[in-house]
C-alpha positions in Angstrom: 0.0 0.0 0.0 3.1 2.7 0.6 3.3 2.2 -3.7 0.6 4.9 -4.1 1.4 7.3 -1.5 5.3 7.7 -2.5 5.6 10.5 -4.2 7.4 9.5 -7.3 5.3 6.8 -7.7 2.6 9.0 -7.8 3.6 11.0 -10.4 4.5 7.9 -12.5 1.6 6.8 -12.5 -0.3 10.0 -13.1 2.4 10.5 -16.7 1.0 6.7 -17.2 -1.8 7.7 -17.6 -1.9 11.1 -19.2 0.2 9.6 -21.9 -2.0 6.8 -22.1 -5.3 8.8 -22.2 -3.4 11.0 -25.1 -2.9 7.6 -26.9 -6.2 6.6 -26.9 -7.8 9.9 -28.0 -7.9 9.6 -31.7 -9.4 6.3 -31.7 -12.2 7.2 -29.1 -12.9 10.6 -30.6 -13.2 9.3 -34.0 -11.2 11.6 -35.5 -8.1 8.7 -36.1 -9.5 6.9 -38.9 -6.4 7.5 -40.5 -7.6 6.3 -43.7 -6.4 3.9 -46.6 -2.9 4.4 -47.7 -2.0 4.3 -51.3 -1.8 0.7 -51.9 -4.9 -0.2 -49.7 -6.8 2.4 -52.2 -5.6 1.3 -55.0 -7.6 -2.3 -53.9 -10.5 -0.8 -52.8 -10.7 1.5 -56.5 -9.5 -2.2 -58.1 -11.6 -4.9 -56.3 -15.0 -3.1 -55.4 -15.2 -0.2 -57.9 -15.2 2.4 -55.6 -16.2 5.4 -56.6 -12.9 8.1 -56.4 -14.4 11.5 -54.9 -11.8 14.4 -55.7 -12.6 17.6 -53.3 -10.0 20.0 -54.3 -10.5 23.0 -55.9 -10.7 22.9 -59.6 -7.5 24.3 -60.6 -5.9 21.9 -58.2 -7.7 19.0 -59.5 -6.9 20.0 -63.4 -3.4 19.9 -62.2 -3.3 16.4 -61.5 -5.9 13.8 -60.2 -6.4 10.2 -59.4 -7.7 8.5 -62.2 -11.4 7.9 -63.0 -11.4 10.6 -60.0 -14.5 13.4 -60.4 -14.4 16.0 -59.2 -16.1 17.5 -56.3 -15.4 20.9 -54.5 -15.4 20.9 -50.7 -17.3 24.0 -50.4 -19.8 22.8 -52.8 -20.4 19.3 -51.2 -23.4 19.8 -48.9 -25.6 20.9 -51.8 -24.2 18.4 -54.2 -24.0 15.3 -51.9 -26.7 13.5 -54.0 -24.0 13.2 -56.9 -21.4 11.1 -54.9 -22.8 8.0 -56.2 -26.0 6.6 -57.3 -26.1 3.3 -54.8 -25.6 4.6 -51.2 -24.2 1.2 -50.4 -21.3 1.9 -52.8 -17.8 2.2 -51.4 -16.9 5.6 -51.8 -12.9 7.4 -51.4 -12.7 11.0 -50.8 -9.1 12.7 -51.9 -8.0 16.1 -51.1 -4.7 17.3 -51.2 -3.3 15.9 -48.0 -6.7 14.5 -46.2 -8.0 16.8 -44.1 -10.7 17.4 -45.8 -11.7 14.5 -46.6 -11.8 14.0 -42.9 -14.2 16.5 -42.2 -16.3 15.4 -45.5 -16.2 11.6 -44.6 -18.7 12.7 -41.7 -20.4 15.2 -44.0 -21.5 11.8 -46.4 -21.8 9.3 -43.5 -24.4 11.5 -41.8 -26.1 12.0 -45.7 -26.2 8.1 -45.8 -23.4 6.2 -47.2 -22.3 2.9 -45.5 -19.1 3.1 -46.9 -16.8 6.0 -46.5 -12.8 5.6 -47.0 -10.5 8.5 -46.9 -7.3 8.5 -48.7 -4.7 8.8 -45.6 -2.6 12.1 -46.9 -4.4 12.6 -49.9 -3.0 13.3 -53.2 0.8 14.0 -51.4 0.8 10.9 -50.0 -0.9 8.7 -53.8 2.0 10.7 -55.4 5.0 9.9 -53.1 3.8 6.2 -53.3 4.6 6.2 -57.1 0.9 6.0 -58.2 -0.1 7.6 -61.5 -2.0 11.0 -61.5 -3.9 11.7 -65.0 -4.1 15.7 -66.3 
């Protein structure tokens, strides 16, 4: 019983689990989904047919996009979320340019009805470091 009420130990413990708590946060809040990386899209796009949802601006998307991406501006989503794709049970992959967005527009289509939301982890930074192709 003298463990807890030594001083050091005390403080151990309370770094134990701070650090843990911090740890954990991502996956509790929801906001650690992390995503698919590259190679993990590139199966779901392959096997499934998922339906590639570009939200960058449209200059940024004319210079360089996943292929069979369309485009989608961010901005624009909320009154254009019918247009993501047809069957609501579709996988669907949201790119931006380094996934933040597609983040905070993965909750955006969830909440409109989709099943099945994946978000590119680091967007179109991370599909270009990999070596994947980008179409003009």
């Amino acid at each position: 019983m003298t463990f807890f009420t030594e001083y050091t130990n005390l403080v151990l413990l309370i770094a134990l689990v701070v650090s843990g708590g911090l740890l954990l946060w991502p996956k509790l809040s929801g906001t650690g989904r992390g995503g698919l990386s590259a190679a993990e899209a590139t199966q779901l796009i392959n096997r499934r047919n998922a339906v590639v949802v570009d939200l960058r601006p449209a200059a940024e998307y004319a210079n360089g996009h996943l292929p069979a991406a369309r485009h989608l501006d961010y901005p624009e989503l909320q009154a254009k979320i019918g247009q993501v794709a047809k069957n609501k049970a579709h996988p669907v992959l949201l790119v931006c340019q380094n996934g933040l967005q597609s983040n905070k527009a993965s909750r955006i289509i969830r909440e409109a009805g989709y099943n099945e939301v994946h978000v590119l982890q680091g967007g179109l930074n991370a599909w270009q470091q990999a070596g994947m192709p980008v179409v003009k």
